[in-house]
ROFIZA-470270 format. One record per residue: x, y, z of N, C-alpha, C in turn; chain; residue number from 1. Coordinates in nm, 2 decimals. Layout:
REC n_east n_north   n_up ca_east ca_north  ca_up c_east c_north   c_up ch   i
REC      X       Y      Z       X        Y      Z      X       Y      Z  A NUM
...
//
This chain:
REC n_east n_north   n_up ca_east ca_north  ca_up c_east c_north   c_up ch   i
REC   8.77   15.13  13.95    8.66    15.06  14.02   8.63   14.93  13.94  A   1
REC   8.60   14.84  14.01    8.54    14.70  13.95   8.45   14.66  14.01  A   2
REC   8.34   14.54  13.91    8.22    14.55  14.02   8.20   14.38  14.01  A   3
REC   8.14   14.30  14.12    8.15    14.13  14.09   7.99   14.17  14.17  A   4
REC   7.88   14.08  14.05    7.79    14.00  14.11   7.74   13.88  14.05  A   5
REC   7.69   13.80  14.18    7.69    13.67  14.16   7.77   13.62  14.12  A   6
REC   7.89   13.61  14.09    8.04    13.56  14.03   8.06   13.59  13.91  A   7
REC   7.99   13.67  13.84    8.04    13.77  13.73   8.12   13.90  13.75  A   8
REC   8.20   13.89  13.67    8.30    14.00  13.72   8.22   14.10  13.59  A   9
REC   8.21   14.27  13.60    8.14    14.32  13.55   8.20   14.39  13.44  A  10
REC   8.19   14.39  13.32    8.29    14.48  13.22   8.28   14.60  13.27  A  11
REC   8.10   14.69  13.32    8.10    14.80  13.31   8.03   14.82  13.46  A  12
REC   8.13   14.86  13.54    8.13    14.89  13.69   8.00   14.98  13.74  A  13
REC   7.97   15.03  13.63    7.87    15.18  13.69   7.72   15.12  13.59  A  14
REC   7.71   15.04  13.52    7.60    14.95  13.41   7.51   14.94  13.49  A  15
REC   7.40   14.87  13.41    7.35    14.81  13.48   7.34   14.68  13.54  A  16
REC   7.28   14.63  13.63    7.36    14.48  13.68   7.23   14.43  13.78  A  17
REC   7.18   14.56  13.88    7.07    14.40  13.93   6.92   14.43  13.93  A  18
REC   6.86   14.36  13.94    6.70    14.35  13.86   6.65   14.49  13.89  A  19
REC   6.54   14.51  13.85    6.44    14.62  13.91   6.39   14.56  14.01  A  20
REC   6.34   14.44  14.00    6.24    14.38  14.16   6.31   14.31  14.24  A  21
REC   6.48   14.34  14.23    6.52    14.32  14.34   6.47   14.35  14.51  A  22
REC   6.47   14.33  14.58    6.43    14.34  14.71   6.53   14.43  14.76  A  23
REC   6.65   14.44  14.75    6.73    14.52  14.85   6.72   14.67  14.76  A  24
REC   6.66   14.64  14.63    6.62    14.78  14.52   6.49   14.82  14.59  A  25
REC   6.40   14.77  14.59    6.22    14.80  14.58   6.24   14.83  14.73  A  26
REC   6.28   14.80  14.81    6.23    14.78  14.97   6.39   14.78  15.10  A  27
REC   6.52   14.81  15.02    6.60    14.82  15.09   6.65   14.71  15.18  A  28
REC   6.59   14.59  15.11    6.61    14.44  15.22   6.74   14.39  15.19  A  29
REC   6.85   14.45  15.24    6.99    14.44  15.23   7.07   14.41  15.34  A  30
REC   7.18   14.43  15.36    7.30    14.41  15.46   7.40   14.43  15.38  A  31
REC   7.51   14.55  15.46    7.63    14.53  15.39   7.75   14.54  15.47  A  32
REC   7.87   14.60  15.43    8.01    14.56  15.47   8.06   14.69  15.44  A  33
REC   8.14   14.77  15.46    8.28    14.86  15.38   8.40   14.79  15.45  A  34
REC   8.50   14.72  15.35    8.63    14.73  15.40   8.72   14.79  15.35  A  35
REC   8.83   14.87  15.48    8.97    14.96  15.36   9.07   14.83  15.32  A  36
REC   9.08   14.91  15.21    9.22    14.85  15.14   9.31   14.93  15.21  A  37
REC   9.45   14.89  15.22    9.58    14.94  15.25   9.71   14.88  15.13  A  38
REC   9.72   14.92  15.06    9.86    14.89  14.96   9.79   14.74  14.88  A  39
REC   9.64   14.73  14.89    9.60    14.60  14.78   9.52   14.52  14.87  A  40
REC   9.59   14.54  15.02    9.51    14.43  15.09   9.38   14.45  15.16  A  41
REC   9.29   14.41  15.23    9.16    14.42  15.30   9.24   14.44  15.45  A  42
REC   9.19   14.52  15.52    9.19    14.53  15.66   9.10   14.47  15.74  A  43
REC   9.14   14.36  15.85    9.05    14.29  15.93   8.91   14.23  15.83  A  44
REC   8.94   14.23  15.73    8.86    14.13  15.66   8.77   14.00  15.70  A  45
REC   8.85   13.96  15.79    8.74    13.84  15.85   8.66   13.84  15.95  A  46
REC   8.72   14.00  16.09    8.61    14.06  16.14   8.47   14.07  16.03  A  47
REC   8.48   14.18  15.91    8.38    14.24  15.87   8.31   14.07  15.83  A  48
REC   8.38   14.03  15.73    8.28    13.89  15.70   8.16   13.84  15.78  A  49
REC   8.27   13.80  15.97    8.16    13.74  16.07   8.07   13.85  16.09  A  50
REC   8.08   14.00  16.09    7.95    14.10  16.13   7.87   14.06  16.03  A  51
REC   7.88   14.10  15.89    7.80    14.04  15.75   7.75   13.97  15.78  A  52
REC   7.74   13.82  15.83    7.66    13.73  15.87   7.63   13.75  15.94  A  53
REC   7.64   13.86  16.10    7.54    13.88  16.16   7.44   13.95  16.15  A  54
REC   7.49   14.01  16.03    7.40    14.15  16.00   7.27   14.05  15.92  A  55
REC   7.33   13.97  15.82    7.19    13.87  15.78   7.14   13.83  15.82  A  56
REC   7.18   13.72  15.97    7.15    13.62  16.00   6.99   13.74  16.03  A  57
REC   7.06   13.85  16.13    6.96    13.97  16.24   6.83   13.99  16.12  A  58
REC   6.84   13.99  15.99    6.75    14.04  15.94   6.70   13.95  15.84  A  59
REC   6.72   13.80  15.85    6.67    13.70  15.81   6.70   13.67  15.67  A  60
REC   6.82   13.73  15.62    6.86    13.70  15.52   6.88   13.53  15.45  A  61
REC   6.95   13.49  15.57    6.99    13.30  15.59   7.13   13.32  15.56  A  62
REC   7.21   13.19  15.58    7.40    13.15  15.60   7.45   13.25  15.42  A  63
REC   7.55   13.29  15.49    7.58    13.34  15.41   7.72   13.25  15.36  A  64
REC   7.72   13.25  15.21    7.82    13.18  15.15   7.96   13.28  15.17  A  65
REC   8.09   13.25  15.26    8.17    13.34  15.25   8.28   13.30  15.21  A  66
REC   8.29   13.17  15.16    8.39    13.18  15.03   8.37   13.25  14.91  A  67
REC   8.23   13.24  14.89    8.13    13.29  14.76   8.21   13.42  14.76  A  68
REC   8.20   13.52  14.91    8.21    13.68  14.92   8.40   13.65  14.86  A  69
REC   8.45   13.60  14.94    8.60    13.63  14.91   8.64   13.57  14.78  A  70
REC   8.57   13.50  14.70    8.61    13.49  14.56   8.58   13.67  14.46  A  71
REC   8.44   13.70  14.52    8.45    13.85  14.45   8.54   13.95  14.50  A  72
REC   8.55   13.91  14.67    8.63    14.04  14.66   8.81   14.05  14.60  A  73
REC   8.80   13.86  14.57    8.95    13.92  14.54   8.92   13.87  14.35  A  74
REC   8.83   13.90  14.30    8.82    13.90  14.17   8.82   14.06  14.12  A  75
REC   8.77   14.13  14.20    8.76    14.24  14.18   8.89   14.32  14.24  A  76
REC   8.99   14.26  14.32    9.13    14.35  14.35   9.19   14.32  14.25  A  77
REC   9.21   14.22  14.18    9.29    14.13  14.10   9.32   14.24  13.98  A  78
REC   9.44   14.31  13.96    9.46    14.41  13.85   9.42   14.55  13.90  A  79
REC   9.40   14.57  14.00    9.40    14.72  14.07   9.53   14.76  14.15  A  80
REC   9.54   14.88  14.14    9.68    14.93  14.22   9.59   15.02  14.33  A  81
REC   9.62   14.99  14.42    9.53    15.02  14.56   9.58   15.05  14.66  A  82
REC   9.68   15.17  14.65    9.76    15.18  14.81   9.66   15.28  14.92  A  83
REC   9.53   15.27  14.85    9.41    15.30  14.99   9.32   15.32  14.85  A  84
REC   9.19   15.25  14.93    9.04    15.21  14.89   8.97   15.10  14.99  A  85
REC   8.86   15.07  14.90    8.74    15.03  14.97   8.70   14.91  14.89  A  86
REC   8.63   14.83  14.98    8.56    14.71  14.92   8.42   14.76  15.00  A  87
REC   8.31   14.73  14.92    8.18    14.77  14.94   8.12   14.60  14.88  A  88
REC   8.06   14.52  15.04    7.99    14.44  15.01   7.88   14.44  15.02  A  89
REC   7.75   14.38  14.94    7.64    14.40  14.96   7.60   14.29  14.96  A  90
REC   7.50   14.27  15.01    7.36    14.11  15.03   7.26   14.17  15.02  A  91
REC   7.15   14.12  14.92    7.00    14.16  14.92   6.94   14.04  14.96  A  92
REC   6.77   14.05  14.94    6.69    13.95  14.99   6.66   13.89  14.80  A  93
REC   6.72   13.95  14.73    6.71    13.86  14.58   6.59   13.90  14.53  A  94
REC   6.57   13.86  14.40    6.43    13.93  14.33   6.29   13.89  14.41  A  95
REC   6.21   13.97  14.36    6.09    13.91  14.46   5.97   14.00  14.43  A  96
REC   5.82   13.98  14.49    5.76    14.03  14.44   5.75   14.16  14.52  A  97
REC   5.67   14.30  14.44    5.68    14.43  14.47   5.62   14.39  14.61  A  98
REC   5.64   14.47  14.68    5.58    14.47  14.83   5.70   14.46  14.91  A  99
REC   5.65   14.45  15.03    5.78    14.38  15.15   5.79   14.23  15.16  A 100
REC   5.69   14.16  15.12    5.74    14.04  15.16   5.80   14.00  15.04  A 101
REC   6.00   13.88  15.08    6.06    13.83  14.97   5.99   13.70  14.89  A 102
REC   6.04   13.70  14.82    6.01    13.59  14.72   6.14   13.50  14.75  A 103
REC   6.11   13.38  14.68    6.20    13.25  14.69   6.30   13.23  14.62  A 104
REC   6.40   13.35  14.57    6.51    13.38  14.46   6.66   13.38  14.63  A 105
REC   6.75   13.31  14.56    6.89    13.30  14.64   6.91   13.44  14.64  A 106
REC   6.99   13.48  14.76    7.02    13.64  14.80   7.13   13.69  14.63  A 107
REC   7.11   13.81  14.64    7.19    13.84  14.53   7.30   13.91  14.65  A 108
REC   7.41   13.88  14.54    7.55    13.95  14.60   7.61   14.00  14.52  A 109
REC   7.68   14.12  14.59    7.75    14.18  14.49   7.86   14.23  14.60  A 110
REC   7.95   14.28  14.53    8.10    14.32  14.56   8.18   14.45  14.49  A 111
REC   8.20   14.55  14.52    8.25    14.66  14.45   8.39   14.72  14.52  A 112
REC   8.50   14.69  14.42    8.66    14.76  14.48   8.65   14.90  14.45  A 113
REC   8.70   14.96  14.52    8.72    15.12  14.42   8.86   15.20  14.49  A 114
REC   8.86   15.29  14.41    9.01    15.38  14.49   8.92   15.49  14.62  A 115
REC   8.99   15.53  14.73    8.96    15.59  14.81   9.04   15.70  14.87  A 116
REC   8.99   15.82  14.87    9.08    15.94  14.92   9.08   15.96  15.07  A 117
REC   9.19   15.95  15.11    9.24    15.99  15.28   9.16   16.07  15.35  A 118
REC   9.10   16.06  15.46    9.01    16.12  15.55   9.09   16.25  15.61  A 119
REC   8.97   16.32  15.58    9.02    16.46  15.67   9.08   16.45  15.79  A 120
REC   9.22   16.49  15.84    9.31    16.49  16.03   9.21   16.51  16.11  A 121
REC   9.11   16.59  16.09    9.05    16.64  16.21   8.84   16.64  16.10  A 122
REC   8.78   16.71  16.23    8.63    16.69  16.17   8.59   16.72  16.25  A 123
REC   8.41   16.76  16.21    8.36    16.90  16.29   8.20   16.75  16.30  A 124
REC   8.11   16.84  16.40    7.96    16.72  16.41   7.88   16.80  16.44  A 125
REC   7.74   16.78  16.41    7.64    16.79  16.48   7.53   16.75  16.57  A 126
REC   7.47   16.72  16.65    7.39    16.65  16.74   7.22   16.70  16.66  A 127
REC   7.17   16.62  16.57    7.06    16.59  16.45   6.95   16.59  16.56  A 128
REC   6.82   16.60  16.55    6.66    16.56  16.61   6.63   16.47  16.61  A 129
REC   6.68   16.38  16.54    6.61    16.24  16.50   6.69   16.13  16.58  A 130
REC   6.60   16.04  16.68    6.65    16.00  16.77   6.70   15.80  16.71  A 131
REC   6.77   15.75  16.75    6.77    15.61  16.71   6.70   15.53  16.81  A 132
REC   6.62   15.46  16.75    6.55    15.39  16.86   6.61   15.24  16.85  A 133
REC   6.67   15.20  16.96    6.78    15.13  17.01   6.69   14.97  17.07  A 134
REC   6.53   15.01  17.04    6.45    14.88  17.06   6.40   14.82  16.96  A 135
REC   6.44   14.89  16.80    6.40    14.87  16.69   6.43   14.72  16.61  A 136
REC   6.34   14.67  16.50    6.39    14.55  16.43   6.59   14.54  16.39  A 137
REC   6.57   14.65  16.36    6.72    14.68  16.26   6.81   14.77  16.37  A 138
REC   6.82   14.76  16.50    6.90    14.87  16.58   7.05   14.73  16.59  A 139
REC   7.13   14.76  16.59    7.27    14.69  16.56   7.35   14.61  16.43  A 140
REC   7.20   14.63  16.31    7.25    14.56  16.22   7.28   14.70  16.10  A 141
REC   7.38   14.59  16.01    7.45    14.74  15.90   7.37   14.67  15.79  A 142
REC   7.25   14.74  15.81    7.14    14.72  15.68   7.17   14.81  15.57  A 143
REC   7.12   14.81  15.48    7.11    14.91  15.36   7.00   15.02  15.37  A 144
REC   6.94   15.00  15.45    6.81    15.09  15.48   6.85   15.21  15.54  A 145
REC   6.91   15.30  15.48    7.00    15.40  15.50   6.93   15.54  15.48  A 146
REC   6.83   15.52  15.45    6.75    15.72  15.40   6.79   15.77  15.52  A 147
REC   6.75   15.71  15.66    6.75    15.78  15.80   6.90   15.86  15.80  A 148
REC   6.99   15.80  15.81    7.09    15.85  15.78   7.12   15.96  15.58  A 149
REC   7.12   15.95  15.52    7.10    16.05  15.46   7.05   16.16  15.46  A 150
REC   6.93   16.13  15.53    6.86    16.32  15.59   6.94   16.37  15.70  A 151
REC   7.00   16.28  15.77    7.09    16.33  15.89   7.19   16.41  15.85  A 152
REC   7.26   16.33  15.73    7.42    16.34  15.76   7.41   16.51  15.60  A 153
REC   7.28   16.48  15.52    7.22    16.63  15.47   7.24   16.75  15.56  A 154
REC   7.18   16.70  15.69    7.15    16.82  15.78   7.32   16.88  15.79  A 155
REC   7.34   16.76  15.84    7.49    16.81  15.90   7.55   16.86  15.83  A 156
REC   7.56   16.85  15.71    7.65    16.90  15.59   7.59   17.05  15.52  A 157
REC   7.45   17.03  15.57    7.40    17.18  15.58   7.48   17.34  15.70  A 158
REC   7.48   17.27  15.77    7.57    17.33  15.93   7.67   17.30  15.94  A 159
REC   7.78   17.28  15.80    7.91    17.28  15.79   8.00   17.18  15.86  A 160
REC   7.90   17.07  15.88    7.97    16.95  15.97   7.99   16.85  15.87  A 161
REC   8.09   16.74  15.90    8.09    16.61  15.80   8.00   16.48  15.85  A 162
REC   7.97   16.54  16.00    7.89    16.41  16.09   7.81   16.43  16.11  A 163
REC   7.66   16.36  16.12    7.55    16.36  16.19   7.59   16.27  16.36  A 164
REC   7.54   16.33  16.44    7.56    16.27  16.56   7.40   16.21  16.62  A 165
REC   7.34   16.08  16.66    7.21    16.08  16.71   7.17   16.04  16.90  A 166
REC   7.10   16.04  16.92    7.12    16.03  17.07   7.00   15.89  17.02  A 167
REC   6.96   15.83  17.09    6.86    15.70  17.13   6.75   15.75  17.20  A 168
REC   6.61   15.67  17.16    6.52    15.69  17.28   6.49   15.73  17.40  A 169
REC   6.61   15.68  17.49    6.66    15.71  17.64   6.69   15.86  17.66  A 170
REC   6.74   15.90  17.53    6.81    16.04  17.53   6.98   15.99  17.58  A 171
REC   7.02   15.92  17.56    7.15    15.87  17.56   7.25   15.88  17.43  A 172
REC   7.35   15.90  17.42    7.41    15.90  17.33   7.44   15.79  17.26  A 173
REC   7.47   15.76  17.11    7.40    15.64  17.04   7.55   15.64  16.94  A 174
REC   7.54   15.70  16.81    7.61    15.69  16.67   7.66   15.83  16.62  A 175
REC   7.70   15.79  16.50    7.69    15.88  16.40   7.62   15.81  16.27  A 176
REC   7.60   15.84  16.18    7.53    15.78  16.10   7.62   15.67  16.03  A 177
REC   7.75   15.67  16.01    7.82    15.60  15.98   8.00   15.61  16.06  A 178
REC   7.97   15.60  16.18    8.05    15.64  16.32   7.99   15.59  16.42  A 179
REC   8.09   15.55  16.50    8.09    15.54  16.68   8.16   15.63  16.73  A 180
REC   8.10   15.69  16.88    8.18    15.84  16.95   8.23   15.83  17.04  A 181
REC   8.32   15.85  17.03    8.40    15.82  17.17   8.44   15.99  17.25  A 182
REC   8.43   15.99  17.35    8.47    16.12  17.40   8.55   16.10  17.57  A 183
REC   8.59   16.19  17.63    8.70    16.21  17.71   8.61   16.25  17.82  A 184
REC   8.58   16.23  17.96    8.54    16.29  18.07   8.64   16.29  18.20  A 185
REC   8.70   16.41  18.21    8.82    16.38  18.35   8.89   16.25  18.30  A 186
REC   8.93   16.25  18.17    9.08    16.16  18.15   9.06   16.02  18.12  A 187
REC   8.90   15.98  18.12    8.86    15.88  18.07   8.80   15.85  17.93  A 188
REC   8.84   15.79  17.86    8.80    15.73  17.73   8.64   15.67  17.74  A 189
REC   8.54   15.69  17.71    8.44    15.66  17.70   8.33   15.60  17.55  A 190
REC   8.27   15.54  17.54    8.17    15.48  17.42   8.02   15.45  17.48  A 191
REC   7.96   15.43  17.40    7.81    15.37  17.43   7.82   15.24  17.41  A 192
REC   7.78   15.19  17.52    7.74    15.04  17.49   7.68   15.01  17.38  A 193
REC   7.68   14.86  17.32    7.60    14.82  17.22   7.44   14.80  17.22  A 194
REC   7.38   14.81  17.38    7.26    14.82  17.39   7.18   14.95  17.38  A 195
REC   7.29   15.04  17.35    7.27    15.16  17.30   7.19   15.19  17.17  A 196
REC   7.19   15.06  17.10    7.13    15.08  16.97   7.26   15.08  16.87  A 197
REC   7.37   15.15  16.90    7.46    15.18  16.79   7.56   15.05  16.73  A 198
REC   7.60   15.05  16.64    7.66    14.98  16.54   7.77   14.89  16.62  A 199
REC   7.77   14.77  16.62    7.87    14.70  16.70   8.03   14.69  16.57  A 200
REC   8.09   14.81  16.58    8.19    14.86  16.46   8.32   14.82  16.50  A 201
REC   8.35   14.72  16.36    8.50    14.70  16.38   8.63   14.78  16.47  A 202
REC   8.62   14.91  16.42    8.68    14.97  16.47   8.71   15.00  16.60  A 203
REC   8.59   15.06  16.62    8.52    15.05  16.76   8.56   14.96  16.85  A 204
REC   8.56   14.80  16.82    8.58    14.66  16.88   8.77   14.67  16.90  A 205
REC   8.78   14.73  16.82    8.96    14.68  16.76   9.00   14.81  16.89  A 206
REC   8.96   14.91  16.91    9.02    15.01  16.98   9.00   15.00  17.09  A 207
REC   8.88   14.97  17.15    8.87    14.94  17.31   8.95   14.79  17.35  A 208
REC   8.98   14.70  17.24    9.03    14.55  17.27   9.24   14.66  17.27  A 209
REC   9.27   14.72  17.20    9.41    14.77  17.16   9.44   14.89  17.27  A 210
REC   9.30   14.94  17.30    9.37    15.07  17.37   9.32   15.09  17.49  A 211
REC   9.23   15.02  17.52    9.08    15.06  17.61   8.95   15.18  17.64  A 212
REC   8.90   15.15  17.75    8.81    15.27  17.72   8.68   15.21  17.79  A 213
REC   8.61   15.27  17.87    8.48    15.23  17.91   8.37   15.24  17.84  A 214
REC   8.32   15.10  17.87    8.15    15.12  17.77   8.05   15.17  17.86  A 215
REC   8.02   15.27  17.86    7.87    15.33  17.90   7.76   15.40  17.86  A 216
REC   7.64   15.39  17.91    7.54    15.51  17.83   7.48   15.56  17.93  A 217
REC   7.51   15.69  17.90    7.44    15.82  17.93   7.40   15.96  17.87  A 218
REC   7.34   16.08  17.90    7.31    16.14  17.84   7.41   16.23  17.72  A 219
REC   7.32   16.22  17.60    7.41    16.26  17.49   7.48   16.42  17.57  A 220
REC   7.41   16.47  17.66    7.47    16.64  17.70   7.61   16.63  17.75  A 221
REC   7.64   16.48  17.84    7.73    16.45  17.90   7.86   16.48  17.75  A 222
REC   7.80   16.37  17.68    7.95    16.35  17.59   7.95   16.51  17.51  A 223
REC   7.86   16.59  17.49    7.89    16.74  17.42   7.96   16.80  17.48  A 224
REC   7.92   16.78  17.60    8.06    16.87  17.72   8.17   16.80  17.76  A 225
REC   8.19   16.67  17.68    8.33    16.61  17.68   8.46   16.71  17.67  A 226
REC   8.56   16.65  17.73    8.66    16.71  17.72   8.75   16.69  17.56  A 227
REC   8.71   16.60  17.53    8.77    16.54  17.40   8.65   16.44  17.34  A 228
REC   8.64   16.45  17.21    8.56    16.38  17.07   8.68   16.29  17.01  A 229
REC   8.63   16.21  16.97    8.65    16.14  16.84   8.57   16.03  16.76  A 230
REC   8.58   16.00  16.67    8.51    15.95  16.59   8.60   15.84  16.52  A 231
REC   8.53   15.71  16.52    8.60    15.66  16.49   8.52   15.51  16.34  A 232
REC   8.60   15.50  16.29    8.50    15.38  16.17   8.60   15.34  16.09  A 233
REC   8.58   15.23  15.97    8.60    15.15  15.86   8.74   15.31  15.78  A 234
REC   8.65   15.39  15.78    8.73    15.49  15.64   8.77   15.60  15.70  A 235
REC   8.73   15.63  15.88    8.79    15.76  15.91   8.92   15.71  16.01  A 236
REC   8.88   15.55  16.06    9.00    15.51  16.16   8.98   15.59  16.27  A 237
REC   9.08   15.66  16.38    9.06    15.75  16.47   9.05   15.89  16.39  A 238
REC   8.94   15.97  16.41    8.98    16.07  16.37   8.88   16.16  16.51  A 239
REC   9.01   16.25  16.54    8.97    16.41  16.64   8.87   16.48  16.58  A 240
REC   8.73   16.56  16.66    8.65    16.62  16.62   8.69   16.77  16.73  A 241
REC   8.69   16.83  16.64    8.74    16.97  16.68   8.62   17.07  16.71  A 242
REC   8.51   17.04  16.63    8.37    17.09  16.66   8.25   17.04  16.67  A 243
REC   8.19   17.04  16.80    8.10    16.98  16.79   7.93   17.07  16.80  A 244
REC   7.84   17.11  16.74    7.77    17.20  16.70   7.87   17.35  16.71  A 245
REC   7.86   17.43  16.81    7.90    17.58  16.83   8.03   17.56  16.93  A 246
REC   8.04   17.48  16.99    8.15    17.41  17.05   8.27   17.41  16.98  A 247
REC   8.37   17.44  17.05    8.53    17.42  16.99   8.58   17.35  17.10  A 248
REC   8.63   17.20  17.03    8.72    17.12  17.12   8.88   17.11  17.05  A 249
REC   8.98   17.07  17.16    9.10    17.06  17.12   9.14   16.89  17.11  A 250
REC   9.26   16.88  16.98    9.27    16.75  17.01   9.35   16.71  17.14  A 251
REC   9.31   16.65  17.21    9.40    16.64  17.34   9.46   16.51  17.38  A 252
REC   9.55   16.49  17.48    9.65    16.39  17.52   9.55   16.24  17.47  A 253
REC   9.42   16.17  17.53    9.38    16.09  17.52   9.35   16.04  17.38  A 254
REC   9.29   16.19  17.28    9.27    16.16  17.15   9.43   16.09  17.10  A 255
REC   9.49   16.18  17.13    9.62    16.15  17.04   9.67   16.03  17.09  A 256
REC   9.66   15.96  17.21    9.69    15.85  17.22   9.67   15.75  17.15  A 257
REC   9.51   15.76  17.15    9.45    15.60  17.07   9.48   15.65  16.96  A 258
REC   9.48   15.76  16.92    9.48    15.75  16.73   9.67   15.72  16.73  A 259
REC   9.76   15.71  16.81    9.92    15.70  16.78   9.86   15.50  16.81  A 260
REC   9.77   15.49  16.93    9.75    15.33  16.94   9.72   15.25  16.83  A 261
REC   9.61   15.34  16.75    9.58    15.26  16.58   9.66   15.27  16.53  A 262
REC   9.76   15.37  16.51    9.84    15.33  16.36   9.96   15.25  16.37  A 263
REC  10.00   15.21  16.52   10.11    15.13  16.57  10.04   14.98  16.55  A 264
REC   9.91   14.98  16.58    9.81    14.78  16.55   9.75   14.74  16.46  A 265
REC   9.74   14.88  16.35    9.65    14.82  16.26   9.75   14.75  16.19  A 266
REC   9.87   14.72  16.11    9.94    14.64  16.02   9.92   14.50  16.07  A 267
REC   9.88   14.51  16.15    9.84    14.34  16.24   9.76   14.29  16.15  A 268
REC   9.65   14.35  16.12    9.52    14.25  16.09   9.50   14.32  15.95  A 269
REC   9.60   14.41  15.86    9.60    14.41  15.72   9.62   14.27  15.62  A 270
REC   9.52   14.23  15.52    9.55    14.13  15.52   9.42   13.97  15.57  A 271
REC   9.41   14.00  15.66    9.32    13.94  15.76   9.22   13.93  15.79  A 272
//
């Protein structure tokens, strides 16, 4: 692992490094990124960049310097042997005083490489109580304000799942805590729109542009009695969900399509 902030590269990766009255510490006023490595390089790298800046712009962070980001992230690959891992970008709102409102300190950034272990073939979910509300300040942006998701993805991992699944206000199907769902009705590939509330996800973007698939929202009951799950993001890529609460699904013709569709397009945008 290596860690860069502010353009210090860090001796000691796991040290300490940013204030106590940081803002994205005290109050969670962050935005971030995960990108995979593949054999050293960033996957779709300059997607995640432009989200990053929208994830600030959304929560008033201000322009993000992204030569600034790509000097750490490749200060921190620089002498790593990486044939799969992760870059973890972060933006805070910079030191500031205790409360919610920031103070007048430049955003702090930081950047972290590390090695990464291969996602489970297959994976099991749950459908969580806690609903996303898809009218909210922060509904589309990849903030750091993540507890919501920790109590979720607890639960899930309590009920022997790896996923939290949430439905939206509407009662519509939404995310996973760190996932988009895609499921199968009579032979169709299906997603939630982005006014759905949920994550506008690289992956996500790359699979319906590579494979297709319709965007719609409807009730989360619909996609549980899907014919086919999958899950898809930054670190799991396509991956088949075989259970979804007490439900047993099979991976079937459509799953295995898009996921034979990802691993034929992703070398495209390795790199990039």
């Amino acid at each position: 692992m290596r860690a860069w902030i502010d353009g210090a590269l860090l001796d000691d990766a796991t040290g300490p490094a940013v204030s106590v009255v940081d803002h994205g510490f005290t109050v969670g006023d962050g935005v971030f990124e995960a990108v995979k490595v593949v054999d050293g390089r960033p996957f779709a790298l300059g997607l995640h960049l432009a989200r990053l800046a929208r994830s600030a712009a959304g929560l008033g962070l201000g322009e993000v310097d992204v030569d600034h980001v790509r000097a750490g992230i490749e200060a921190t690959l620089a002498g790593q042997d990486l044939p799969l891992g992760r870059i973890r970008i972060t933006l805070t709102g910079g030191p500031a005083p205790l409360g919610s409102g920031r103070g007048d300190h430049p955003m702090t950034v930081v950047v972290v490489t590390a090695p990464m272990d291969p996602t489970a073939a297959t994976t099991s979910i749950v459908t969580v109580p806690w609903p996303r509300n898809e009218r909210g300040a922060l509904a589309g942006l990849k903030t750091t304000s993540y507890a919501e998701n920790v109590v979720a993805l607890a639960e899930a991992q309590r009920l022997g799942a790896s996923e939290a699944v949430f439905a939206n206000l509407a009662g519509h199907l939404c995310e996973g805590t760190g996932t988009n769902v895609f499921y199968v009705v009579d032979g169709e590939l299906r997603t939630p729109t982005l006014a759905s509330g949920c994550l506008a996800g690289v992956t996500r973007a790359l699979l319906l542009e590579w494979h297709g698939g319709r965007e719609v929202d409807e009730p989360i009951a619909v996609a549980e009695a899907a014919d086919e799950v999958l899950l898809v993001s930054t670190t799991r890529d396509v991956q088949p969900v075989v259970r979804w609460g007490e439900r047993t699904l099979e991976v079937g013709p459509v799953t295995q399509a898009a996921a034979a569709t990802w691993r034929a397009r992703e070398p495209e945008l390795l790199g990039q």
